[in-house]
C-alpha positions in Angstrom: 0.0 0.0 0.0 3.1 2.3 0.2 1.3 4.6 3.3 -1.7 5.4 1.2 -5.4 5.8 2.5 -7.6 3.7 1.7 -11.2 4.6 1.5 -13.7 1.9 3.0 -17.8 1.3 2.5 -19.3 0.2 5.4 -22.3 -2.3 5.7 -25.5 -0.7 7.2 -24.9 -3.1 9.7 -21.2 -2.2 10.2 -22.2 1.8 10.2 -24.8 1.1 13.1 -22.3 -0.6 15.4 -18.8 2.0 14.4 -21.5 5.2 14.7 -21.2 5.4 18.4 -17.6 4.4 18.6 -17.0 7.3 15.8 -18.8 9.5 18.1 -17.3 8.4 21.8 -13.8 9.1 19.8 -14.6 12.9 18.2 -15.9 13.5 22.0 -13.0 12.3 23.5 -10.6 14.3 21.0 -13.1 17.1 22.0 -12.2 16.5 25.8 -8.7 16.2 25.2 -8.6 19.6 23.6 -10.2 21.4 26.2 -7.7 19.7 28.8 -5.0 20.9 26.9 -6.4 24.7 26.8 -7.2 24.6 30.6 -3.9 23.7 31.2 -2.0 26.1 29.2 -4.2 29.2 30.9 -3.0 27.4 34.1 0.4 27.9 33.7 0.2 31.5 31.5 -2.0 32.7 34.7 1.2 31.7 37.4 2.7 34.7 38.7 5.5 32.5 38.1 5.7 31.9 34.6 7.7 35.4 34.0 10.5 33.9 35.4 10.7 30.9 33.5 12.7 31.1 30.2 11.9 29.8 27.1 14.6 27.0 25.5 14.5 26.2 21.8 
């Protein structure tokens, strides 16, 4: 396949069952997300975080 996407049909069968699991996963992405934000205003609200320096 040489890292190319393949596209797949689902039965009406198969799309019933993978529709909440499809779901379930965008939520959780969704969740993650909104973790990550919460987090980063976390640390740029620390009184702290002028002294740290950035390293690149």
């Amino acid at each position: 396949m040489a890292s190319k996407t393949v596209g797949k049909w689902f039965t009406a069968d198969q799309a019933a069952d993978y529709e909440a699991w499809i779901a379930n996963h965008r939520r959780i992405r969704e969740l993650i997300a909104h973790l990550e934000a919460l987090g980063i205003t976390q640390v740029e609200s620390d009184p702290r975080a002028s002294r740290v320096q950035e390293t690149r």
